[in-house]
MARRO-580662 format. One line per 3 residues: number of its first residue (from 1); their letters; for each residue x, y, z of N, C-alpha, C. Coordinates in steps of 0.05 Angstrom, whole numbers. Each point is the difference from the previous one (the first is absolute). Example, Ala and Ser with C-alpha at 12.3 -4.5 7.8 and 13.67 -1.06 7.14 Angstrom:
# MARRO-580662
1	as	264:-114:156:-18:24:0:18:24:0; -7:21:-14:16:24:1:-15:22:14
This chain:
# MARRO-580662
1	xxx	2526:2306:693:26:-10:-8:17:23:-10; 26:3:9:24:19:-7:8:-5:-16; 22:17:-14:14:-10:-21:26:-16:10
4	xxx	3:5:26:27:-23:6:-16:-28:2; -23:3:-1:-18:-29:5:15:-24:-25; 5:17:-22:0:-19:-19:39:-4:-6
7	xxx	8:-27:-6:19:-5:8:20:3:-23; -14:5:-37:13:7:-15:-8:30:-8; -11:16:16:6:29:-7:9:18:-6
10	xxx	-4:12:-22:26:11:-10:-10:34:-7; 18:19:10:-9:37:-11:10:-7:-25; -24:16:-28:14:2:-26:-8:32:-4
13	xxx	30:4:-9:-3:33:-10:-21:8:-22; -12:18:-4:-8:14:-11:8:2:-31; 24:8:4:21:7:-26:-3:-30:-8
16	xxx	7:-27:10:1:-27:-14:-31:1:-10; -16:7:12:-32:-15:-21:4:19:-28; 15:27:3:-12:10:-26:28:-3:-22
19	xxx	21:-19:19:19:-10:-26:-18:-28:-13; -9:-6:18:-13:-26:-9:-14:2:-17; -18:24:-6:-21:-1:-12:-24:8:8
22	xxx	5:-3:31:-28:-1:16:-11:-26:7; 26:-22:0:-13:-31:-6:1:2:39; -28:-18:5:-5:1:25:-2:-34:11
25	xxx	7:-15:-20:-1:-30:9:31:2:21; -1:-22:17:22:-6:23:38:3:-10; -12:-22:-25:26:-8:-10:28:20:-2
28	xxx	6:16:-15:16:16:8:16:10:19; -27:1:18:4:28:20:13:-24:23; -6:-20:8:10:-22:16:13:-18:2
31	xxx	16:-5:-32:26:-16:-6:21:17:12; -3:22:6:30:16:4:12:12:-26; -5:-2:-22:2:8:-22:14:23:2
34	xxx	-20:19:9:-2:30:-9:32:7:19; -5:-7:22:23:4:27:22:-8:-13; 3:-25:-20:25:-10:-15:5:15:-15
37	xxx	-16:10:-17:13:22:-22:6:26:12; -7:19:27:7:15:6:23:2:12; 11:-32:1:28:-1:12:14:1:-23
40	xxx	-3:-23:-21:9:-3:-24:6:34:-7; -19:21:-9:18:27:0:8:14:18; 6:2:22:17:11:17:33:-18:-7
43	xxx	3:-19:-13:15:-7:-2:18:15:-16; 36:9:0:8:7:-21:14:-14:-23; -13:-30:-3:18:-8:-14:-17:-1:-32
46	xxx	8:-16:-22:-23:17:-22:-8:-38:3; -20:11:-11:-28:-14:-1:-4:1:-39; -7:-31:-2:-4:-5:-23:-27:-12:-1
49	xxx	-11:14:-26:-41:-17:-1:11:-33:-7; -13:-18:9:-2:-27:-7:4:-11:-24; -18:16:-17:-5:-4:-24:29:0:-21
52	xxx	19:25:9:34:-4:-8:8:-11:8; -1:-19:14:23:-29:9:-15:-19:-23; -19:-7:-4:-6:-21:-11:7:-6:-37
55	xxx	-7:-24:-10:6:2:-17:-10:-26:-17; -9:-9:-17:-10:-26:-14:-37:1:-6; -12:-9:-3:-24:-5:-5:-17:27:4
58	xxx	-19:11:-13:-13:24:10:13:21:22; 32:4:-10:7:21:20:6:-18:24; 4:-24:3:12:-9:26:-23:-18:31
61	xxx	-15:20:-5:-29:0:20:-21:-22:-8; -6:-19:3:-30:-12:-17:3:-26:22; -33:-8:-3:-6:-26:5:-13:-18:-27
64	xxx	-10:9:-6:-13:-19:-30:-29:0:4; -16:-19:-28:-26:-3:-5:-13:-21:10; -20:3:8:-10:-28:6:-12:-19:-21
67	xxx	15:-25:5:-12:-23:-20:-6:-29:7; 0:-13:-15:-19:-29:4:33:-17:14; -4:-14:24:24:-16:3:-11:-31:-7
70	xxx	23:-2:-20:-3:-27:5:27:-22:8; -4:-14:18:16:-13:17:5:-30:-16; 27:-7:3:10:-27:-5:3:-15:24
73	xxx	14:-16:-6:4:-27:19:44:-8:-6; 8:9:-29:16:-12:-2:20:32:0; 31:-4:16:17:29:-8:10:2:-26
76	xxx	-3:-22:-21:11:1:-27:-13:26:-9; -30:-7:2:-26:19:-15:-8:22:20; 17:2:31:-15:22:-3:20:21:21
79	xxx	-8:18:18:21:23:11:-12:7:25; 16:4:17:-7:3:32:-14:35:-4; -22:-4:17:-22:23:-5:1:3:31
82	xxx	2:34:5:-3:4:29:-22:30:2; -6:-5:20:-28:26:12:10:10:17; -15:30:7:10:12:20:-9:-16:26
85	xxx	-16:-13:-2:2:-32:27:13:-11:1; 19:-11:-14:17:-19:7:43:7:-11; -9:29:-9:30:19:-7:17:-4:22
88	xxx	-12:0:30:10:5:29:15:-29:-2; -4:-14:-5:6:-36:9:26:8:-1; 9:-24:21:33:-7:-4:12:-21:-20
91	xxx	-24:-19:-6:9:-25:-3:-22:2:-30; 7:10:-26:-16:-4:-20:-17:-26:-16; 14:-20:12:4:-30:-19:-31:-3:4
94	xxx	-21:4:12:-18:3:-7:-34:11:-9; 28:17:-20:-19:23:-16:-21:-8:-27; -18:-2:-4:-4:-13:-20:14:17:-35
97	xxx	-9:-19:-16:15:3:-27:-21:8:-17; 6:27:-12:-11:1:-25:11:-2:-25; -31:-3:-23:20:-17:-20:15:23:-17
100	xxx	23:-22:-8:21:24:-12:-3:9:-27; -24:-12:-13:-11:8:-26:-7:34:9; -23:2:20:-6:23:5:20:16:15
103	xxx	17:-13:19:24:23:7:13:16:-21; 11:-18:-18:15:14:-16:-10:9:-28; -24:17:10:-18:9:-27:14:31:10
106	xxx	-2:19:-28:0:26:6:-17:14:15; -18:-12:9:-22:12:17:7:-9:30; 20:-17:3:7:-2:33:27:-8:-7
109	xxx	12:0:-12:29:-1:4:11:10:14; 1:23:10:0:27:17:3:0:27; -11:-23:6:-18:-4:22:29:-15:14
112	xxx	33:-9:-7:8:-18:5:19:17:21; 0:1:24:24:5:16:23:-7:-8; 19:16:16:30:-10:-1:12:22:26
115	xxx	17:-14:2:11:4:34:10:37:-1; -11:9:22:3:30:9:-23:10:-7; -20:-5:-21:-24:10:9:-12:13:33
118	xxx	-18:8:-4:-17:9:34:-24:-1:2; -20:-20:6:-23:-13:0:-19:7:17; -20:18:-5:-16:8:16:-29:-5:-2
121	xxx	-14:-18:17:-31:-7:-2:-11:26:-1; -21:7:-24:-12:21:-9:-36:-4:7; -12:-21:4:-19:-10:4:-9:-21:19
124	xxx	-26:8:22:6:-14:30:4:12:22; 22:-20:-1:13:10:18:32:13:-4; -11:27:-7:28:13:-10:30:8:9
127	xxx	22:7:-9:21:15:11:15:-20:7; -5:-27:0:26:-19:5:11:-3:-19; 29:-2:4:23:0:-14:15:-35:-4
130	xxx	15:19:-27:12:-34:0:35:6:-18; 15:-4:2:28:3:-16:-2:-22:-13; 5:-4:-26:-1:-25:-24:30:-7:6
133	xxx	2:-22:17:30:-26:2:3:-12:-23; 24:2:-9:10:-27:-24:-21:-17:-1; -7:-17:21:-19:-26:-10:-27:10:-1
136	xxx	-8:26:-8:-23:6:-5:-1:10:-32; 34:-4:-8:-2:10:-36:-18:-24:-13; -15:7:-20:-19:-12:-14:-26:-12:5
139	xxx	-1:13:29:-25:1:5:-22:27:-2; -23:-15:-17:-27:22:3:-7:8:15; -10:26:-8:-24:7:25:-26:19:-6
142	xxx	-17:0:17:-33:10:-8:0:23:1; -26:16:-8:5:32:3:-10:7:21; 6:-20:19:-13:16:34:31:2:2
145	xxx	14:-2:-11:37:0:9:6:28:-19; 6:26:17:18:23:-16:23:-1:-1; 16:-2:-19:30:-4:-13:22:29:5
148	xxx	17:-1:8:1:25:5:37:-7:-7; 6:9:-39:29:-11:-8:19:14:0; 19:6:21:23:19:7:19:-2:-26
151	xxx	3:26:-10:24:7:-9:26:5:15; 15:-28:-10:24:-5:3:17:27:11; -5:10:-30:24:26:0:-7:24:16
154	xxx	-22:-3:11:3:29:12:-12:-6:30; -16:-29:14:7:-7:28:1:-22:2; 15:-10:22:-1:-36:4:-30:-10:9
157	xxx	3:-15:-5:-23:-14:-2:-10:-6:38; 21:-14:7:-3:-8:27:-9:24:16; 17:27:-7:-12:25:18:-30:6:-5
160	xxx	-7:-5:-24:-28:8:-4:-17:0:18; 1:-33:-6:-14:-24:18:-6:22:25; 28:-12:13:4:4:24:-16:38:9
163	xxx	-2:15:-14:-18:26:7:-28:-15:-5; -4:-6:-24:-37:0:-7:-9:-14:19; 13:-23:17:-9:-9:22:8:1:31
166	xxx	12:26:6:5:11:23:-32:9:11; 29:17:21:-45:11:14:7:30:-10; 11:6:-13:-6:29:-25:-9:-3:-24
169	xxx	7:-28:-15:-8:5:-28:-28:-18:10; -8:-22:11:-24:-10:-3:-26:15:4; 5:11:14:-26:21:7:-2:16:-27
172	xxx	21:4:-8:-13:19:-25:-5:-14:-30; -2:-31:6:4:-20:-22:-31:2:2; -10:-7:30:-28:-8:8:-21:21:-5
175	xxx	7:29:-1:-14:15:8:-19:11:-26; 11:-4:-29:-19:-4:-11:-17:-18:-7; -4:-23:20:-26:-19:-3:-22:13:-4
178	xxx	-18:-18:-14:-29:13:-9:-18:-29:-2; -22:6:7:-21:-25:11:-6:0:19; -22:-19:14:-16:3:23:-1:-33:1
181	xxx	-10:-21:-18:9:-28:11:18:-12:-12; 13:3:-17:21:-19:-14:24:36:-14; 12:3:15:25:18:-8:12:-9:-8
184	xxx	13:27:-14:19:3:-23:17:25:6; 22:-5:-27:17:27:-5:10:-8:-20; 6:15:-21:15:-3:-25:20:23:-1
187	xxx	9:-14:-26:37:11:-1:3:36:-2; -27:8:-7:5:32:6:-9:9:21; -4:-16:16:-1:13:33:30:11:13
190	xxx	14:-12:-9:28:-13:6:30:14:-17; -16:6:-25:26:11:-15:11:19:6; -14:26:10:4:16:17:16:4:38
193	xxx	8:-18:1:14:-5:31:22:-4:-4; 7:31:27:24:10:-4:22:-25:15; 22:-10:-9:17:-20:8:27:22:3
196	xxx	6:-8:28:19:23:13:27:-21:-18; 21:17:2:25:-5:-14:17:5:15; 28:-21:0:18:1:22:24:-3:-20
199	xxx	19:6:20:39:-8:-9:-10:-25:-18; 16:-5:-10:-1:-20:-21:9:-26:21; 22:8:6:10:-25:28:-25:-13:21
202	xxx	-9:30:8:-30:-18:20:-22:-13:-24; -6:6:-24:-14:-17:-3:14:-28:-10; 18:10:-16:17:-36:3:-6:-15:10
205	xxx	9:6:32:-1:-8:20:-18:-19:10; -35:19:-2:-22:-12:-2:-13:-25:-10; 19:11:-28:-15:-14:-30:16:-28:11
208	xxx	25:-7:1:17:-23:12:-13:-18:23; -3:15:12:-27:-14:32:-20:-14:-7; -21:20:-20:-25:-29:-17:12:-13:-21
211	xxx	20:7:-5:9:-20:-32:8:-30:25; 19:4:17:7:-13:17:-23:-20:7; -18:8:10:-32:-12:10:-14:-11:-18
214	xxx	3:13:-29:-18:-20:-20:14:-22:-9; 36:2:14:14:-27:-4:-7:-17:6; -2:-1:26:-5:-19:22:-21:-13:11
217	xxx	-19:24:-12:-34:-19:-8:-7:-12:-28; 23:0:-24:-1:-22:-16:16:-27:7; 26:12:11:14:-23:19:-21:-14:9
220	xxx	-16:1:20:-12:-12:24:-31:-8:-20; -5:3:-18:-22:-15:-17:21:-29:-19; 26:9:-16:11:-17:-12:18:-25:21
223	xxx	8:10:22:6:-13:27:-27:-21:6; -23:7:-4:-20:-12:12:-7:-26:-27; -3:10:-30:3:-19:-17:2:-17:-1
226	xxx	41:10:14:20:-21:-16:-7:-22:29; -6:14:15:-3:-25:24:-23:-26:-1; -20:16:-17:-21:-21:3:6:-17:-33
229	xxx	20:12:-18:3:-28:-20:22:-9:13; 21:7:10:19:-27:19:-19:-16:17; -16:7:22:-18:-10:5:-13:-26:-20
232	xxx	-8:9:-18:-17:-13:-17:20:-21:-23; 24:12:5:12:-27:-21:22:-26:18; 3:21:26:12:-26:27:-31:-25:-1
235	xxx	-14:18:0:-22:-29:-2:-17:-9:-21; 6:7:-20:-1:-10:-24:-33:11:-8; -13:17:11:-31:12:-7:11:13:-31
238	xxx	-22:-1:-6:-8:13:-30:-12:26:11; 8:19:-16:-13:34:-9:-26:-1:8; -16:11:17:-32:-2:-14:3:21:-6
241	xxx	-28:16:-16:3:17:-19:-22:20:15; 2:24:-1:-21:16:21:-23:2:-23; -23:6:11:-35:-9:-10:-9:22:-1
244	xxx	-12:17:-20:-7:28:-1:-27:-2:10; -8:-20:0:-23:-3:21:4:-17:31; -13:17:22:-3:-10:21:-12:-27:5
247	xxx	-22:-3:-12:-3:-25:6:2:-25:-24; 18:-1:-19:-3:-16:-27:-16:-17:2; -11:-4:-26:-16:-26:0:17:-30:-5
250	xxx	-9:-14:12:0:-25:-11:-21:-22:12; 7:-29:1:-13:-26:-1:14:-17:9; -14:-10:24:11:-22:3:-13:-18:22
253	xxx	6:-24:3:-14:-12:17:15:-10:25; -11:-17:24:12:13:19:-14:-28:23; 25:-11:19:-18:-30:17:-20:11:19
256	xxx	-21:-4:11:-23:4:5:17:7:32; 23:-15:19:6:-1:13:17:38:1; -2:9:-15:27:24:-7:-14:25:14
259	xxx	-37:-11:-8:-17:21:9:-16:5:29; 21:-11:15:-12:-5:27:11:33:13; 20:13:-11:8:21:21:-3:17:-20
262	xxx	-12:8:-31:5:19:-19:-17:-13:-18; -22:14:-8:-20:-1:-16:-1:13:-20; 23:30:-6:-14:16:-19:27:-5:-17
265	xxx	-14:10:-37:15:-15:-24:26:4:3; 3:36:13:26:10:-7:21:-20:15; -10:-7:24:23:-9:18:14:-26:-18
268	xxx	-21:-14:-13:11:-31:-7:1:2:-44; 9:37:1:1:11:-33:22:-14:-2; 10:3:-31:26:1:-8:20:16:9
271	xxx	-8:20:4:18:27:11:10:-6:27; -12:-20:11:11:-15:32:19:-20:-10; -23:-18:-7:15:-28:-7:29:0:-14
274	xxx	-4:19:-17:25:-1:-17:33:2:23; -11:20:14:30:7:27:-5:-22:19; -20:-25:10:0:-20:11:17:-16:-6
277	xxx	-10:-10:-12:9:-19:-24:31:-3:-7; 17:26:-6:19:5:-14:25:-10:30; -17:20:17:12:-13:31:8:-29:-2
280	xxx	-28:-13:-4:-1:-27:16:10:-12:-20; 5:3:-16:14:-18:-30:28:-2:0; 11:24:14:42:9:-6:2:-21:15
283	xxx	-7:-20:25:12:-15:10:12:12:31; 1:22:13:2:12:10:-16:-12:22; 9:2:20:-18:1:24:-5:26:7
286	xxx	-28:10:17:-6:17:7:-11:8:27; -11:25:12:-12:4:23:-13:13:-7; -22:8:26:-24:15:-5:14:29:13
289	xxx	-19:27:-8:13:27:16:12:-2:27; -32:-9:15:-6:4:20:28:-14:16; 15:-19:-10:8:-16:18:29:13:-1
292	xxx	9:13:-18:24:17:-11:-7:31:20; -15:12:-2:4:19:16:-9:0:26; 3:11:17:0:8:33:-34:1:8
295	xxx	-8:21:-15:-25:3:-2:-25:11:-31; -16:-5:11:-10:23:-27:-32:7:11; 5:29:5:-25:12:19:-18:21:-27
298	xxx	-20:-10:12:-22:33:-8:-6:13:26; 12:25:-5:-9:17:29:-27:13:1; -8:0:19:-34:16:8:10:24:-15
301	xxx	-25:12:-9:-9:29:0:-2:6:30; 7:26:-12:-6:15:33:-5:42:-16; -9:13:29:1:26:-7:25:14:-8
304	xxx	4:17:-21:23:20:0:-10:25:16; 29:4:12:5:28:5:12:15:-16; -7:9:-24:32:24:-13:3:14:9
307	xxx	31:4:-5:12:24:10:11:8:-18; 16:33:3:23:7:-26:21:-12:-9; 11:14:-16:22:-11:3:21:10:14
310	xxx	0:22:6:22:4:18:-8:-9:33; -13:-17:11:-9:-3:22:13:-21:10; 20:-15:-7:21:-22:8:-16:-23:-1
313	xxx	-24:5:-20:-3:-32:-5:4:-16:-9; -12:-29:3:10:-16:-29:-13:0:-23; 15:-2:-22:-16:1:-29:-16:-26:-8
316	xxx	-23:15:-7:-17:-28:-1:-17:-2:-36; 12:-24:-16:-3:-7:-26:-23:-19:-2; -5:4:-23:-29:-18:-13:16:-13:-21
319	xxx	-20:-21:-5:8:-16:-21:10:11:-25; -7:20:-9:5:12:-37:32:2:13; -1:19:26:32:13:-10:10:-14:15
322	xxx	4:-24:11:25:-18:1:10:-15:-28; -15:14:-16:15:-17:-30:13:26:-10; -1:19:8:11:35:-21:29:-6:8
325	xxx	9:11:-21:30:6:-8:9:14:29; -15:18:14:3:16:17:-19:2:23; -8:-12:12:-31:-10:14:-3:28:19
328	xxx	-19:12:6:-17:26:17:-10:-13:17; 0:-2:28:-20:-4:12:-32:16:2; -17:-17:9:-29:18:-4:3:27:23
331	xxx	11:-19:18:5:24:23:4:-12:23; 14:10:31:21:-7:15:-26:-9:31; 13:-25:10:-13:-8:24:14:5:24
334	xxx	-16:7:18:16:-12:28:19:-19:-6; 17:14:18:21:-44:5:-12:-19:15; -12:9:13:-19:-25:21:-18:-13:-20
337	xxx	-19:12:-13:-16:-3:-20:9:-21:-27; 28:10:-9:12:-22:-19:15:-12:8; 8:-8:25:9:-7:2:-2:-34:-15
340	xxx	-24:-15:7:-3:-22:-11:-6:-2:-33; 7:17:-14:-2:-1:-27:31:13:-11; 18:-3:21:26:9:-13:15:-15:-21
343	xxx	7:-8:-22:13:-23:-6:32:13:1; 14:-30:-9:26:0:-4:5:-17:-26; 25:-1:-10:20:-8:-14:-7:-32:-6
346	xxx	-10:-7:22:-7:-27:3:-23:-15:-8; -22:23:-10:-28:4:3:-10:-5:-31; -11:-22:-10:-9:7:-27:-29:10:1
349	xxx	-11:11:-24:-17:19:-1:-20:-9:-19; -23:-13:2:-23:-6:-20:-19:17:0; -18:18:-10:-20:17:-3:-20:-29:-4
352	xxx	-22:-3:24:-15:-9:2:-30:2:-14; -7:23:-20:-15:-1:-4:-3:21:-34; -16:4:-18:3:6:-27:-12:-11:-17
355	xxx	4:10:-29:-10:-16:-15:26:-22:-5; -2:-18:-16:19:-19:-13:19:13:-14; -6:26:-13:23:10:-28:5:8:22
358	xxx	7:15:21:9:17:12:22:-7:24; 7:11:24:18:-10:15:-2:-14:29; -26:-14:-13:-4:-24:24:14:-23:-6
361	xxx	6:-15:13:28:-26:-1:24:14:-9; 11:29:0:23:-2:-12:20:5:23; 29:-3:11:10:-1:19:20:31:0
364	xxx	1:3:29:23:22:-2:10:-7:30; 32:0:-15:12:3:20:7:35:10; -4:4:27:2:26:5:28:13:-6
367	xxx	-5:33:-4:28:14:-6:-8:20:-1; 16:29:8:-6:22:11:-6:-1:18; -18:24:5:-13:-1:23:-22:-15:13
370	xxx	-5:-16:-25:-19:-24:4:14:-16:29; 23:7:9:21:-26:5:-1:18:36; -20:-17:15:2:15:24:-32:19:3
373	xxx	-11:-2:-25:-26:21:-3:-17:-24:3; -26:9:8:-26:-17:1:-16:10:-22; -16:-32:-17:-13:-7:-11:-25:-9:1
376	xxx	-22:12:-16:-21:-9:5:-6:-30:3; -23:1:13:-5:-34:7:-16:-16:-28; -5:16:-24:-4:-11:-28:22:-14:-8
379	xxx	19:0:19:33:-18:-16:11:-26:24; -6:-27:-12:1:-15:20:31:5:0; 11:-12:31:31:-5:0:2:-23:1
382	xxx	20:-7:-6:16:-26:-14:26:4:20; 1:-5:27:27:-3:16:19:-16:-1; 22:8:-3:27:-22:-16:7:-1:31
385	xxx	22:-20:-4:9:-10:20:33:22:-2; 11:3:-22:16:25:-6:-5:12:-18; 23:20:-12:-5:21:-27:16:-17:-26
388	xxx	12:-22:10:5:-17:-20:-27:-17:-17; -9:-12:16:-29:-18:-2:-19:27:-10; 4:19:6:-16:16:-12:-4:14:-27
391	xxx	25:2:-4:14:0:-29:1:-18:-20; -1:-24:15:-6:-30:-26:-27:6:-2; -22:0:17:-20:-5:-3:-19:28:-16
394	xxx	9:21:-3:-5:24:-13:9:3:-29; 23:-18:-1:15:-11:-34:-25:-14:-14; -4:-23:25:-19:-22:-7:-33:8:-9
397	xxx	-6:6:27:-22:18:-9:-5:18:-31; 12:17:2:3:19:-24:-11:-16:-24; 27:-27:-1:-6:-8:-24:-32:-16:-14
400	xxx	-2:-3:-25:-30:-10:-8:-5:-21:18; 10:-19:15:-9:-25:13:0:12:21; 13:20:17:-23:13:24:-19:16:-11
403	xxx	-2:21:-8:-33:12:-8:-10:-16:-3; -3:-16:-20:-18:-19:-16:-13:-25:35; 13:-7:13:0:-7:19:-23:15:21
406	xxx	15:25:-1:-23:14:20:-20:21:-20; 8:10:-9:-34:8:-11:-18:-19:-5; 5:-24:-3:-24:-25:-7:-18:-13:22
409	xxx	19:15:24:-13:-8:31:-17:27:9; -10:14:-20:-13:24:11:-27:-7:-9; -22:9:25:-22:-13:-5:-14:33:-3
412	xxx	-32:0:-5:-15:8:-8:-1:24:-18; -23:8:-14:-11:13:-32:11:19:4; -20:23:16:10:34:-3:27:3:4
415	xxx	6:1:28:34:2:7:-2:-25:12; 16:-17:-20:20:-28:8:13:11:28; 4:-16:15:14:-4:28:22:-28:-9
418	xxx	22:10:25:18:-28:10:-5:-6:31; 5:-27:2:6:2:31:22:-12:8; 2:0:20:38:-12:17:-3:-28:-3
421	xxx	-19:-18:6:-2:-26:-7:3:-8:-27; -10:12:-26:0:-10:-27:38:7:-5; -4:29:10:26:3:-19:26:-18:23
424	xxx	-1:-11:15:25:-24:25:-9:-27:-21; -11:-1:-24:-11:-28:-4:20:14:-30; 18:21:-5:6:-2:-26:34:-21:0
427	xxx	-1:-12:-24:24:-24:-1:22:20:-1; 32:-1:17:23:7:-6:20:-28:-10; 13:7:-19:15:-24:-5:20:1:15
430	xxx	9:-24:9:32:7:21:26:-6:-23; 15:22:12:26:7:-24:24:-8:21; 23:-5:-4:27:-4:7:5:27:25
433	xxx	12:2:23:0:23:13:21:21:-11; 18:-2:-24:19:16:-10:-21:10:-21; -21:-6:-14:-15:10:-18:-28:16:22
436	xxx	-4:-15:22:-15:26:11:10:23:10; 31:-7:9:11:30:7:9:13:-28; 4:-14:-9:12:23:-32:-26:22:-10
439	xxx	-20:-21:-6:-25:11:-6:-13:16:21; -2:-4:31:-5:15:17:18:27:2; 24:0:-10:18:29:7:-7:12:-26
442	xxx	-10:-3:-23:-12:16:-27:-29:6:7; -10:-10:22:-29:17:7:-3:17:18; 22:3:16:14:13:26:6:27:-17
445	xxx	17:-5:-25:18:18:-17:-22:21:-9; -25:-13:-9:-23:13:-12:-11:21:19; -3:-10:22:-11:23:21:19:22:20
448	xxx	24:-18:-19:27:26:17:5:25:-20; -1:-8:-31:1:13:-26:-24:24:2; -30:-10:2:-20:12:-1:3:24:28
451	xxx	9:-11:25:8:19:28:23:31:-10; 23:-16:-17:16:19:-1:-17:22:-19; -6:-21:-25:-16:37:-14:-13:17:0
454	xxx	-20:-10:24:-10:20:14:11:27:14; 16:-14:14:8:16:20:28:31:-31; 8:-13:-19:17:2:-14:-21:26:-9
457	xxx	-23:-1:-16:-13:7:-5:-20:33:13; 6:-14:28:-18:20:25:36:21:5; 11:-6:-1:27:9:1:1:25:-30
460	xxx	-3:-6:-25:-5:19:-21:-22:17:10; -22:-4:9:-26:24:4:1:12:19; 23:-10:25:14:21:26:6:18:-14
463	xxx	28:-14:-15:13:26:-9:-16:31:-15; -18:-15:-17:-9:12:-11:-23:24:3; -7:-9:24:-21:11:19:23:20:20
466	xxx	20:-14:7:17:24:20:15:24:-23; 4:-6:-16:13:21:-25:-28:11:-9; -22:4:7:-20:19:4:-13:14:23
469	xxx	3:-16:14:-7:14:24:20:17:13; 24:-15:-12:20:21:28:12:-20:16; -17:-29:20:6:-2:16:36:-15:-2
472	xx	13:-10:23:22:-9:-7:-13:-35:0; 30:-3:-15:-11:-28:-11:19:-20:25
C-alpha cells in the first residue's frame, strides 16, 4: 500500500512537530490547523490573541464545574438547561429545567447565557458552534459547553462568531483537543488564537448578518409558540405541562376491550390519556392522521454510496441534524440513489426510532437544505396533500397533544421504535378551514424563518473566509 492509497493523507513538516512539541497524535496535523495559521500570518492585517476580545467571568473563556443536576417538572422552580447535545437545536421548548435554587447559587450562576455569546462543544464531540439568540437569554448550560464572552468595546460579537466558526478559525479551535475516547479542550487551548482584524465597516457588516440570523431563529421558535396556543385556545385545550421524566408515573385502570391492539402501561399512562381525553372532551369532532394526509411511508434501508461534497450530490441528513439550528449533512449521494428519500415542503418528518426523552415522535417540517435533500429512512414521512396541511399539522404535532400522542405509540425497551400504522391511528381534531390556513401559514413561517438564517448566516462566514483568503466575494 502507497501513500496515495490512503484517502486522508496528509505531508506534515518537520518544523510543525517540533512547534508542537514533538506531539505525534493525528489531531493537529489533520484539522488543517497548522495550514490556517500559516495563512492567518502571511496575512497583513493585525491579529489580535482571543483572550483580548473577551471579557466577564474568568477572563471571558470558561465552561464551568461539574455538578449534581437536579431537574423539575414546573418553569416557576426551575430554568432551561442546555448541553453541548442539544446547544445545536432549533426549536428549544424542549430542553429540560433545572432547578433554579441551584441555578442561581454562586457556584453556577455564571453558567447563565445571554445573547452574543459563542458556544462551543468542548467534550465529545467537539468544535460545534452555537451564537446565543435572544430566546436563549436565561438559559443554562453544562461544562461540556465553552463560553466564549465578546467584549463589546473592542469586537462585535456577530464577527467573532462568524471567524471562530469559519474554515480558518475552527481548525484552530479543534486543534488543541486532547483524549483518545471521550475529547476535550479547554479555555487555554484557545486564548491564544490569533483573530484577524478588519475595517471596522466589514466587520459591522458581518456582525449585522448573524445578529440578523439569531433574529429570525427566535422569530421562527416564538412564531411556532404563538401558533400552537392559538391553536390551543380556538379549541378550548388546556396547557399540558412538559414531564421531566420520559415516562411519568401514574395509575390507572383501563376496559379490558382497550387492550386488544396495546398492551403496554405507557400506551394506556396518564401521559397519553391525559392528550386523549382533552381531545375527545372539547366537543370537537375529529380525524385520524392517516386519513388527513396523502400518505405516511417508512422507506427500506438500502446501501450508501458517499460521495464529497463537491461531487454534485445530494446532501444526505440523519435524524440528530434535522432538528440543528443549522443541519450538516452526514455526506452527499448519487441523485439516482436519493432520489427516493428526497423530501419537500410538503413532507413531515418523524424520527422513527430513540429513546423516549429524545427525538423520536418529534416532527419537523423541512427547511434549508433539508428542503430538496434526502433523509435517512430512521424518519418516517408523513405526506401532505399540500404545504398548507403540512404546516397545520407540524403546529399540531409540535404541540403536547401530538408528542404525547406519538411517543406513547412507540413500542419496545432498548430503542423504542414507531411504525406508520400506530402513528395514522393518532386523533387530529377538525378546526374551521380559516383556522387551518391561519395556523398552517405560522408553520410554513417557521420553516421559511429557520431557511432564511441559515443562508443569512453562511453569507457572514463567506465573507469572512473571502477577506482572508483573498478570494473575490
Amino acid at each position: 500500500m502507497n501513500f496515495a492509497s490512503f484517502k486522508n493523507a496528509r505531508v506534515v513538516r518537520s518544523s510543525w512537530l517540533e512547534e508542537g512539541g514533538r506531539r505525534l497524535d493525528c489531531n493537529p496535523y489533520m484539522s488543517g490547523a497548522l495550514e490556517a495559521r500559516d495563512i492567518l500570518r502571511q496575512l497583513s492585517v493585525r491579529k489580535d490573541p482571543l483572550s483580548t476580545l473577551t471579557a466577564g467571568y474568568v477572563g471571558g473563556i470558561y465552561n464551568g464545574p461539574m455538578f449534581k443536576r437536579n431537574y423539575v417538572d414546573s418553569p416557576e422552580c426551575g430554568v432551561p438547561f442546555i448541553s453541548s447535545g442539544t446547544m445545536m437545536l432549533a426549536d428549544l421548548s424542549s430542553l429540560p429545567l433545572l432547578r433554579r435554587k441551584d441555578a442561581d447559587s454562586s457556584r453556577l450562576s455564571y453558567l447563565r447565557l445571554k445573547p452574543g455569546m459563542t458556544l462551543i462543544s468542548c467534550s465529545g464531540t467537539i468544535g460545534r458552534t452555537c451564537y446565543v439568540r435572544p430566546d436563549m437569554d436565561g438559559v443554562w448550560s453544562s461544562q461540556d459547553v465553552l463560553k466564549v464572552v465578546p467584549n463589546g468595546s473592542c469586537i462585535p460579537s456577530g464577527y467573532l462568531y462568524a471567524f471562530l466558526c469559519s474554515r480558518y478559525g475552527m481548525p484552530l479551535v479543534v486543534s488543541g483537543t486532547y483524549g483518545a475516547i471521550i475529547q476535550h479542550i479547554e479555555s487555554e487551548h484557545i486564548a491564544k488564537l490569533p483573530v484577524p482584524r478588519f475595517e471596522a465597516d466589514a466587520e459591522l457588516r458581518v456582525h449585522t448578518l448573524v445578529e440578523l440570523a439569531a433574529l429570525k431563529r427566535s422569530h421562527a421558535d416564538c412564531t411556532l409558540t404563538h401558533a400552537i396556543t392559538d391553536l390551543l385556545c380556538a379549541l378550548h385545550l388546556p396547557k399540558l405541562l412538559l414531564t421531566s421524566s420520559p415516562t411519568p408515573f401514574s395509575t390507572a385502570s383501563v376496559q379490558a376491550s382497550s387492550l386488544q391492539s396495546r398492551f403496554d402501561g405507557f400506551f394506556h399512562s396518564r401521559y397519553h390519556s391525559e392528550a386523549f381525553s382533552s381531545i375527545a372532551s372539547n366537543g370537537a369532532s375529529t380525524e385520524r392522521l392517516s386519513d388527513i394526509a396523502s400518505s405516511i411511508e417508512e422507506p427500506k434501508r438500502f446501501k450508501r454510496v458517499p460521495l464529497d461534497s463537491d461531487s454534485g450530490g445530494i446532501p444526505m441528513f440523519g435524524t440528530s441534524a434535522i432538528f440543528w439550528s443549522d443541519p450538516e449533512p452526514l455526506y452527499y449521494l448519487p441523485n439516482k440513489m436519493a432520489a427516493p428519500y428526497v423530501v419537500t415542503r410538503k413532507t413531515l418528518l418523524i424520527p422513527r426510532s430513540g429513546q423516549i426523552s429524545g427525538v423520536i415522535g418529534r416532527p419537523v417540517l423541512p427547511y434549508g437544505e433539508i428542503i430538496g435533500g434526502a433523509v435517512s429512512e430512521d424518519a418516517i414521512r408523513i405526506h401532505c396533500n399540500s404545504e398548507m396541511d403540512a404546516g397545520f399539522l407540524f403546529v399540531f404535532l409540535s404541540s403536547e397533544y401530538g408528542i404525547r400522542q406519538l411517543k406513547a405509540r412507540a413500542f419496545g425497551s432498548s430503542i423504542p421504535h414507531l411504525d406508520v400504522w400506530q402513528i395514522g391511528d393518532c386523533v387530529i381534531p377538525k378546526v374551521p378551514e380559516d383556522l387551518w390556513v391561519s395556523i398552517g401559514r405560522q408553520g410554513l413561517a417557521v420553516s421559511e424563518l429557520r431557511g432564511e438564517a441559515i443562508g443569512l448566516e453562511r453569507e457572514a462566514r463567506r465573507i469572512v473566509e473571502c477577506a482572508i483568503s483573498g478570494e473575490e466575494m
